[in-house]
C-alpha positions as a Markdown table, in Angstrom:
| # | Residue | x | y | z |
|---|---|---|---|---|
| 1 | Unk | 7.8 | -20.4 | 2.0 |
| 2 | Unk | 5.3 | -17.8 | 1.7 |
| 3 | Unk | 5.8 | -15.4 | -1.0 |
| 4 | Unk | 4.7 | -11.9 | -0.6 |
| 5 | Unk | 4.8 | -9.6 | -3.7 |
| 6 | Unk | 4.9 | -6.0 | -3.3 |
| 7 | Unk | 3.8 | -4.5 | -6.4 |
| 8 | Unk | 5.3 | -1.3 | -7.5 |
| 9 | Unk | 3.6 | 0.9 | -9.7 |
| 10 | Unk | 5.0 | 4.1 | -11.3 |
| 11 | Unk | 5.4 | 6.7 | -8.4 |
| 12 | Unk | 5.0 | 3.9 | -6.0 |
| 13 | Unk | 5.5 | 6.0 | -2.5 |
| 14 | Unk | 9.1 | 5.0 | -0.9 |
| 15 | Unk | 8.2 | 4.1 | 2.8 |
| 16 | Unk | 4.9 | 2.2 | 1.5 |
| 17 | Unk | 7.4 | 0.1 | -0.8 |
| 18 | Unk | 9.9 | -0.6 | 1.9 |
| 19 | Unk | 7.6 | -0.6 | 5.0 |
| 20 | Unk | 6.1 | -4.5 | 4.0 |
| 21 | Unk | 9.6 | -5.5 | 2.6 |
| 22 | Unk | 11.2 | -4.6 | 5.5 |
| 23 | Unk | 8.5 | -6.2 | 8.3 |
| 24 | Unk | 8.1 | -9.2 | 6.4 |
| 25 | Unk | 11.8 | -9.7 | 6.1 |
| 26 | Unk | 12.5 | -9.8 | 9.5 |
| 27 | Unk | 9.8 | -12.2 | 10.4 |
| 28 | Unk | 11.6 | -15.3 | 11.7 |
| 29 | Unk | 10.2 | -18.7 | 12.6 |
| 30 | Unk | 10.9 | -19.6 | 16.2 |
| 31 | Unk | 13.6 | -21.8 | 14.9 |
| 32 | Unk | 15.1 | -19.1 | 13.0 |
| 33 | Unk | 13.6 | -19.8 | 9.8 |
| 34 | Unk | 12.4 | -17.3 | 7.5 |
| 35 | Unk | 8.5 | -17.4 | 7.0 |
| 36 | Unk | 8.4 | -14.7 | 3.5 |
| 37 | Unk | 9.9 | -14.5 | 0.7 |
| 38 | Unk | 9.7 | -10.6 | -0.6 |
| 39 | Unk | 9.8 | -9.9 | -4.1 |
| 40 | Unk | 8.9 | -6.8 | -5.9 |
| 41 | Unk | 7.0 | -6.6 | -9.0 |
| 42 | Unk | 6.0 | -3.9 | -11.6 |
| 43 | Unk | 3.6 | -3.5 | -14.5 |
| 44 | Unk | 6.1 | -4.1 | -17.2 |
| 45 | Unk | 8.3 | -6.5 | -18.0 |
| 46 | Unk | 11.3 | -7.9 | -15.9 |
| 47 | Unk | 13.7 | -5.3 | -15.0 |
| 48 | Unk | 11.3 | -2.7 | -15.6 |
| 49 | Unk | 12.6 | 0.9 | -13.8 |
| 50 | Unk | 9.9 | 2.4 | -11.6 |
| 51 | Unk | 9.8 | 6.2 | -10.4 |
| 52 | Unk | 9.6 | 6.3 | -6.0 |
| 53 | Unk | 10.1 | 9.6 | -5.0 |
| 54 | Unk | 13.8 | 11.1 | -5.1 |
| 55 | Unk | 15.1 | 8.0 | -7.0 |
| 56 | Unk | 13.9 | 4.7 | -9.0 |
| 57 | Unk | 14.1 | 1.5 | -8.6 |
| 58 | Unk | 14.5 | -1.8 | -10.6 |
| 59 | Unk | 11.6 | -4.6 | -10.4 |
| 60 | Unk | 13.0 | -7.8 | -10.8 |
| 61 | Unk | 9.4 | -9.0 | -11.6 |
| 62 | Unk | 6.4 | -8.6 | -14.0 |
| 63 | Unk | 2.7 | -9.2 | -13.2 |
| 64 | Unk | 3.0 | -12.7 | -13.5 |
| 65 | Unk | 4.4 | -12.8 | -10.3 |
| 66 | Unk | 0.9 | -11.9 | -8.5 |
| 67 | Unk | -0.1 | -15.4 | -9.6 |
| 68 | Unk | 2.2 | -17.4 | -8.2 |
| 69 | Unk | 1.7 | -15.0 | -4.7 |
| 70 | Unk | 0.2 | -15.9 | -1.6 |
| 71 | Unk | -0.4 | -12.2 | -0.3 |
| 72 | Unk | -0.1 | -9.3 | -2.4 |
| 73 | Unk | 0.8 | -5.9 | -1.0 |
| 74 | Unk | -0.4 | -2.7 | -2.9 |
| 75 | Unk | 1.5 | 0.4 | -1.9 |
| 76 | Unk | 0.5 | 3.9 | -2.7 |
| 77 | Unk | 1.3 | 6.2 | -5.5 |
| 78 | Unk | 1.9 | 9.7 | -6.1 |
| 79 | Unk | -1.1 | 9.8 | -8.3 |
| 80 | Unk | -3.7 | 7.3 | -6.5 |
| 81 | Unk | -6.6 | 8.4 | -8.5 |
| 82 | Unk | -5.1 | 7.8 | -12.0 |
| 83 | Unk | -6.2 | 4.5 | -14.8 |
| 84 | Unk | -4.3 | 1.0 | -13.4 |
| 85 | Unk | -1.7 | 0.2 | -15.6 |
| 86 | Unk | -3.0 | -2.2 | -18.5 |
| 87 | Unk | -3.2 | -5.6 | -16.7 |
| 88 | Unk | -3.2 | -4.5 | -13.2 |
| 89 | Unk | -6.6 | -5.2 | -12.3 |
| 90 | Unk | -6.8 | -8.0 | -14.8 |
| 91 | Unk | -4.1 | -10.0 | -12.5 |
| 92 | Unk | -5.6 | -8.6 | -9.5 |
| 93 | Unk | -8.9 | -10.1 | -10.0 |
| 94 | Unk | -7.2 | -13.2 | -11.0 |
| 95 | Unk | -5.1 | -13.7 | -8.0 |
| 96 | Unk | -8.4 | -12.8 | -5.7 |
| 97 | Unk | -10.2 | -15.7 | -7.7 |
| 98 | Unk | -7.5 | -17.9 | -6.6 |
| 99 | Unk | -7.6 | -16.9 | -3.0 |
| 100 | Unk | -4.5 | -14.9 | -3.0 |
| 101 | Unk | -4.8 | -12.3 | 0.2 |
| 102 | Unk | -4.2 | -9.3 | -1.2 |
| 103 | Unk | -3.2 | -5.6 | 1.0 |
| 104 | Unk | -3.3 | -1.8 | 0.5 |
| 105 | Unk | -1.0 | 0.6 | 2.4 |
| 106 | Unk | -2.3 | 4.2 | 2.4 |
| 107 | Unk | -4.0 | 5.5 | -0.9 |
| 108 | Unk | -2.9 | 2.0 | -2.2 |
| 109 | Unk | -6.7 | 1.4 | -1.3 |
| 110 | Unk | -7.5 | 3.8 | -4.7 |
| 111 | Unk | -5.6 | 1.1 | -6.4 |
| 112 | Unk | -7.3 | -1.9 | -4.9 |
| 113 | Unk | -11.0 | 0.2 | -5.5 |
| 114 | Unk | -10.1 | 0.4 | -9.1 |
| 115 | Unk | -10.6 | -3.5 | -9.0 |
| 116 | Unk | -14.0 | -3.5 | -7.6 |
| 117 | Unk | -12.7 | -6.0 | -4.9 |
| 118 | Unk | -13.4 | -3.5 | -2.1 |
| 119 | Unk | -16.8 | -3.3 | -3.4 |
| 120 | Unk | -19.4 | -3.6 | -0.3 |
| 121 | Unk | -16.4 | -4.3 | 2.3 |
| 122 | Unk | -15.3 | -1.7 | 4.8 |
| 123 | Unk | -11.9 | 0.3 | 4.1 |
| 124 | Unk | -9.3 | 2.3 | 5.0 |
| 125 | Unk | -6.6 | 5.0 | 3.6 |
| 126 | Unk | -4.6 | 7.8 | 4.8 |
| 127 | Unk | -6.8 | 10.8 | 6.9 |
| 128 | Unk | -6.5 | 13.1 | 4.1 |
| 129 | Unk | -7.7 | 10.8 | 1.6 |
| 130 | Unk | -10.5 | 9.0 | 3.2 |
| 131 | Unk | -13.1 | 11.7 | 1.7 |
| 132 | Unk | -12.2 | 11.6 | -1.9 |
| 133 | Unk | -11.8 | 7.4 | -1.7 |
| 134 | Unk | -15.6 | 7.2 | -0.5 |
| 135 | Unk | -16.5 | 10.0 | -3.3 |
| 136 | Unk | -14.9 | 8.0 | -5.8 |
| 137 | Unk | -16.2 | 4.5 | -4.8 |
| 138 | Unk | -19.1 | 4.8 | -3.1 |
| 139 | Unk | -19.8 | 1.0 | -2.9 |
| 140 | Unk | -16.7 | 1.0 | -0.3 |
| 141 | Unk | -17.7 | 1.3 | 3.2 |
| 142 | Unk | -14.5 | 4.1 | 4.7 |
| 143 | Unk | -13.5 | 4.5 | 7.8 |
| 144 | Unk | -11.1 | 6.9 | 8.1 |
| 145 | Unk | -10.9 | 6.6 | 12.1 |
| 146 | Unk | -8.7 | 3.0 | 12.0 |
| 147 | Unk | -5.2 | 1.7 | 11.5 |
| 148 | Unk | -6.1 | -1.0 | 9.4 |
| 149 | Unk | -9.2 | -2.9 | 8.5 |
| 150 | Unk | -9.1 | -7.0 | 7.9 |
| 151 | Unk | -12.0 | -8.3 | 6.5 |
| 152 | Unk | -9.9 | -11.8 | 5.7 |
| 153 | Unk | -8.9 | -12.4 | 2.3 |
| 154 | Unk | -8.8 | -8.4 | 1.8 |
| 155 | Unk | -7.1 | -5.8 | 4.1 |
| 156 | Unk | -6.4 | -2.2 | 3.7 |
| 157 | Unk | -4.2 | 0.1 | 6.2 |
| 158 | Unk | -4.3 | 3.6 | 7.0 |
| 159 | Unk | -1.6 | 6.4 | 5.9 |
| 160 | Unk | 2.5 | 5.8 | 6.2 |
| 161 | Unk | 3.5 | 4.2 | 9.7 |
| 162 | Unk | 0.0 | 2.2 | 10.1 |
| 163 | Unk | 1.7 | -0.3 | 7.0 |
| 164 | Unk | 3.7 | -1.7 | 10.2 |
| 165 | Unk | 0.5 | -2.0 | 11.7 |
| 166 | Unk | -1.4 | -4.1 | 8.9 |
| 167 | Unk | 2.0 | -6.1 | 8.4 |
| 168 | Unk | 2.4 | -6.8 | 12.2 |
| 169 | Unk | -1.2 | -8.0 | 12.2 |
| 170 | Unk | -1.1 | -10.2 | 9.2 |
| 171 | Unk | 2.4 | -11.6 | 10.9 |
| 172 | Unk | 0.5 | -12.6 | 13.7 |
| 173 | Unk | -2.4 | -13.6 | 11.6 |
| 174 | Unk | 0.1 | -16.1 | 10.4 |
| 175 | Unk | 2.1 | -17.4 | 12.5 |
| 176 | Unk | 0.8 | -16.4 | 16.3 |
| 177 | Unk | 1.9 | -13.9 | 18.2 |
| 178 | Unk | 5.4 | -15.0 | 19.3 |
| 179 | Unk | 6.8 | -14.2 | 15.7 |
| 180 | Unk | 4.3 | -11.0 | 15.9 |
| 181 | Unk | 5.8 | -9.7 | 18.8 |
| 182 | Unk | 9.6 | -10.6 | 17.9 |
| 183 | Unk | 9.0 | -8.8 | 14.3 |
| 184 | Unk | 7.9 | -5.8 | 15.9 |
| 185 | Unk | 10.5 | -5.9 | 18.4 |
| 186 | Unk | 13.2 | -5.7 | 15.6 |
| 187 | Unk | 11.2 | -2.8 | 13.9 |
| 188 | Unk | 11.2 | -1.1 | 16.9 |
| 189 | Unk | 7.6 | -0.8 | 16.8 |
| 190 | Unk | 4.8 | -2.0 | 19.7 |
| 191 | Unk | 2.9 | -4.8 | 18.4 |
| 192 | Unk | 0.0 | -3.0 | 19.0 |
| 193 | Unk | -0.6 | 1.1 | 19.0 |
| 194 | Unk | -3.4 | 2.5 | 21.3 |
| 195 | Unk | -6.4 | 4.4 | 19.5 |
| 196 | Unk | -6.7 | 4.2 | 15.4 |
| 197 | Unk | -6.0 | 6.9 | 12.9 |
| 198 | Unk | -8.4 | 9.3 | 14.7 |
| 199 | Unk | -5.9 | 10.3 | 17.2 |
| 200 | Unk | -3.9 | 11.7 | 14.2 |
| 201 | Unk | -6.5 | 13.8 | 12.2 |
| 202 | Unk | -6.7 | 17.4 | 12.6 |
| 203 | Unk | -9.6 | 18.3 | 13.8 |
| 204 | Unk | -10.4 | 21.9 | 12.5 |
| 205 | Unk | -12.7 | 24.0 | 14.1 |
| 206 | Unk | -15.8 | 24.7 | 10.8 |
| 207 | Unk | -14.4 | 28.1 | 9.6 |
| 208 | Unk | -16.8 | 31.1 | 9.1 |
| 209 | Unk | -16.1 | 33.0 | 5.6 |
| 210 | Unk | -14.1 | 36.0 | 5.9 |
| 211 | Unk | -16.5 | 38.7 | 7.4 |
| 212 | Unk | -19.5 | 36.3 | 8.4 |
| 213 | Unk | -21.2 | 38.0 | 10.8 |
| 214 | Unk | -20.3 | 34.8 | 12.8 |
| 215 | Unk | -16.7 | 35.7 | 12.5 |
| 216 | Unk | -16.7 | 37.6 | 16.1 |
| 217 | Unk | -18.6 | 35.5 | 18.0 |
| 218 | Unk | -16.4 | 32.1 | 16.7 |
| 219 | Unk | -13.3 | 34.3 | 18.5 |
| 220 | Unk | -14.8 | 35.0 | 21.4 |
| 221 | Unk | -15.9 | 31.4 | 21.5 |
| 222 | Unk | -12.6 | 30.3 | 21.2 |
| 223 | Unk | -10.8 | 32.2 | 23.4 |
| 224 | Unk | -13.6 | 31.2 | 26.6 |
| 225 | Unk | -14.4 | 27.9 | 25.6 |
| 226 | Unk | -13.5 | 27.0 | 29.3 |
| 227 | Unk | -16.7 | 28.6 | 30.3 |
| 228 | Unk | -19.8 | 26.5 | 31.0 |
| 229 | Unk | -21.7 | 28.3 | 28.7 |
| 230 | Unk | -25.0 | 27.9 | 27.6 |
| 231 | Unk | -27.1 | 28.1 | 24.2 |
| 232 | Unk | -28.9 | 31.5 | 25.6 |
| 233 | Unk | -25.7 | 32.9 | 26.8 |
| 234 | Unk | -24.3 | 32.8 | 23.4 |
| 235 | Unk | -26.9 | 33.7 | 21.6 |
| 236 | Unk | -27.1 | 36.4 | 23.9 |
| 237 | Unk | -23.8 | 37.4 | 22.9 |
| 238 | Unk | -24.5 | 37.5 | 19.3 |
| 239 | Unk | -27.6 | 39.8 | 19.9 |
| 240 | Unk | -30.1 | 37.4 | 18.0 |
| 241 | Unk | -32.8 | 34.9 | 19.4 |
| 242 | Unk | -31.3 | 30.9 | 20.3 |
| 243 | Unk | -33.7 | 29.9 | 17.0 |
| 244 | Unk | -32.0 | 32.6 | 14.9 |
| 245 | Unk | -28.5 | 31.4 | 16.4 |
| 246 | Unk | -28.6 | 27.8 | 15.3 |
| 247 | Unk | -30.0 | 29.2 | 11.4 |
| 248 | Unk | -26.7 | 31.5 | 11.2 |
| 249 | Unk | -24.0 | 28.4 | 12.2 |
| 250 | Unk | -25.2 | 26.2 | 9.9 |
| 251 | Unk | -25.3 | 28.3 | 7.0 |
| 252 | Unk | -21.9 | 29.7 | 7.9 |
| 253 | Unk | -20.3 | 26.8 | 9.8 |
| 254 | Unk | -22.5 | 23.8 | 8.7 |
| 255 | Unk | -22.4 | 23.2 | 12.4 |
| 256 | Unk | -25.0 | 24.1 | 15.8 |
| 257 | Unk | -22.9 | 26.2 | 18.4 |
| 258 | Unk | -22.5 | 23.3 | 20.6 |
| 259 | Unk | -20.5 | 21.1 | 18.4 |
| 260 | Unk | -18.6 | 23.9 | 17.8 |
| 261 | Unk | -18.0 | 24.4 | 21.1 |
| 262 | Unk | -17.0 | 20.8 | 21.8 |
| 263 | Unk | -14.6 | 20.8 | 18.9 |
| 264 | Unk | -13.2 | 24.2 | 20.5 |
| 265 | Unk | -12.6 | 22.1 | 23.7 |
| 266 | Unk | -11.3 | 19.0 | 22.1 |
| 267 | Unk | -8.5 | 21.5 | 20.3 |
| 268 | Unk | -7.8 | 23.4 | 23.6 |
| 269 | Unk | -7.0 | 20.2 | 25.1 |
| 270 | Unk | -5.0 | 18.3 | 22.8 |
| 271 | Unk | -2.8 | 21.5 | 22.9 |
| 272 | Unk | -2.1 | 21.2 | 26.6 |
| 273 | Unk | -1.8 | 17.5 | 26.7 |
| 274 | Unk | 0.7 | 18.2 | 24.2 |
| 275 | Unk | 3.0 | 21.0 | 25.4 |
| 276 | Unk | 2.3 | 21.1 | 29.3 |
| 277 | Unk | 2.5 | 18.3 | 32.3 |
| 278 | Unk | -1.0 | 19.1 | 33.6 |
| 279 | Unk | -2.5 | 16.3 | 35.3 |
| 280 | Unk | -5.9 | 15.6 | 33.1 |
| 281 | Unk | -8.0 | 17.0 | 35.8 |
| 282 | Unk | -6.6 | 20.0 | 35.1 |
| 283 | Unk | -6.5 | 20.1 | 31.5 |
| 284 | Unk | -10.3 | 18.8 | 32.0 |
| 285 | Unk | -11.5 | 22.4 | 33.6 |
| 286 | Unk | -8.9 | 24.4 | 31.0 |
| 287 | Unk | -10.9 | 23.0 | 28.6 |
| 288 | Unk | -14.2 | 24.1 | 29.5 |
| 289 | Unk | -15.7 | 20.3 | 30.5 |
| 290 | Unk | -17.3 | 19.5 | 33.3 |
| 291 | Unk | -15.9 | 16.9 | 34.7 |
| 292 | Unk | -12.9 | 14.3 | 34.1 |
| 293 | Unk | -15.0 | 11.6 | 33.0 |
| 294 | Unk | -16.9 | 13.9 | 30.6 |
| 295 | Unk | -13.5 | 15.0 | 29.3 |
| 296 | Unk | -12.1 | 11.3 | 28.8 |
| 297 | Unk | -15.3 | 10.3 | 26.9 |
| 298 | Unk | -15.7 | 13.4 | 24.6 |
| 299 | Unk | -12.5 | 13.1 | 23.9 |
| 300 | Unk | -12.0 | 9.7 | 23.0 |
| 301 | Unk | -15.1 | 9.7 | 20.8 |
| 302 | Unk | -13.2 | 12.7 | 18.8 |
| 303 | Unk | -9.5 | 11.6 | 19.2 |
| 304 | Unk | -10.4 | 7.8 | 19.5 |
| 305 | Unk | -8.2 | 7.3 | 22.2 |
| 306 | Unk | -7.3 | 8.4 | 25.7 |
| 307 | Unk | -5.9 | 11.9 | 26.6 |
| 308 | Unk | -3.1 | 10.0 | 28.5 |
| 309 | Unk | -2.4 | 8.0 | 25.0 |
| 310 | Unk | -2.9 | 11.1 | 22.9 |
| 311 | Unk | 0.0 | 13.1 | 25.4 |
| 312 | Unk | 2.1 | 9.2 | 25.2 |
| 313 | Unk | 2.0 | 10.1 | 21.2 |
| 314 | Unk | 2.3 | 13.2 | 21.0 |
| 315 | Unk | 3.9 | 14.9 | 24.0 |
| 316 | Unk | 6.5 | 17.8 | 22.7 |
| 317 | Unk | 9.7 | 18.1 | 24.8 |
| 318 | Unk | 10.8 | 16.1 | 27.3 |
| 319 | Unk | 8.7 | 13.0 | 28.2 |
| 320 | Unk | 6.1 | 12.9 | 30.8 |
């Protein structure tokens, strides 16, 4: 049987604890065996109490578990950026030396970065995190824009529900996709989500400092991004020169007035994909582009995925 150890450190996030427990354990065989054995381990001793969330829980395992593991699951903590625990990255380093595949689920990849082990691989954590993880450990490629990344003996997953993801894929990794496909099925979760993590980021427009001189133009921006307008149109509107123009927005957007725009388009329509039924033609000329194909690939190069997948996700109300 293949052992799986989920190691739970001190204000080890709830879901990123029971997310891998939960997938792995109802992985069956298509004989109806089970392929895992879960078991949970701390940085103490047996029996050790560990803080998650609203309430605690009881490892029933030290470290010395992560030798005797084939794959080892790190979840997240409340405080990703704190020291490992004495040990931690002693066994960790240990168990990759032995082959062990070892997994991070959201700012679990802090964890794993402490070890080094991610050192000149490409990563992944939760949205929000991605910044501060490649400020911290700038050896780590970090894509913030995927579910998970595999890069074989070493796997990290984005933030919260993308654990089911990572699990599902190291499932079918494992033992095809049959067993994939059933363990998803009794998660009630599709084997495979269209678009990464990019679909889920919120993409702020740059803001301009309160009482920039940019601050009226950005509005007015805004509020007719639908217009096909032009560099000298805008610049118009501003009363300075198209040269003088670009100067101001970067100093007080860190942006040129035409990715601005495009953001300003992108937001527009992931609101009406959201809350109306407009067909994407429509939502394409709402939105100020010039065609349906220039909408679909603008917007999948922001959102990473379609605008009929984005409205699939995130559609508010009754369904489409």
């Amino acid at each position: 049987m293949h052992t799986v150890a989920v190691l739970a450190l001190d204000g080890v996030v709830p879901f990123d604890l029971s997310a891998p427990i939960d997938t792995f354990g109802w992985a069956r065989l298509p004989d109806g065996r089970e392929p895992y054995q879960v078991k949970v381990c701390s940085a103490g001793p047996p029996g050790q109490e560990v803080r998650s969330g609203a309430f605690t829980v009881r490892a029933p395992y030290g470290l010395e578990l992560l030798a005797e593991a084939d794959t080892i699951i790190l979840p997240g903590v409340a405080a990703p950026t704190d020291p490992l625990p004495p040990g931690v990255a002693q066994a960790l380093c240990a168990a990759a030396a032995g082959g062990t595949r070892i997994a991070s689920v959201c700012v679990g990849a802090f964890l794993f970065a402490a070890t080094g082990l991610l050192d000149g691989l490409r990563a992944t954590t939760h949205w929000l995190a991605a910044a501060d993880l490649a400020a911290r450990y700038p050896k780590v490629e970090v894509d913030p824009n995927v579910l998970y990344v595999d890069n074989g003996q070493f796997l990290t997953s984005a933030g919260a529900a993308a654990a089911l993801d990572l699990c599902l894929h190291m499932i079918r990794r494992d033992h095809g996709s049959a067993v994939a496909a059933h363990t998803a099925r009794m998660s009630v979760m599709p084997l495979e989500r269209e678009g990464g993590q990019a679909q889920f980021i919120v993409h702020d427009l740059p803001p301009a400092p309160a009482g920039a001189t940019l601050e009226p133009l950005l509005d007015w921006l805004e509020g007719h991004c639908e217009r096909d307008l032009a560099l000298d149109e805008i610049a118009a509107r501003a009363g300075m020169s198209t040269r003088t123009l670009n100067r101001r927005f970067r100093e007080q957007t860190g942006t040129t007035p035409l990715q601005w725009l495009h953001r300003a388009r992108v937001r527009r329509a992931q609101h009406l994909l959201e809350t109306t039924e407009y067909p994407v033609e429509r939502i394409a000329s709402q939105a100020g582009f010039g065609s349906p194909t220039a909408f679909r690939e603008r917007f999948r190069r922001v959102a990473g995925t379609s605008p009929q997948g984005y409205r699939r996700a995130f559609r508010s109300g009754r369904g489409s």
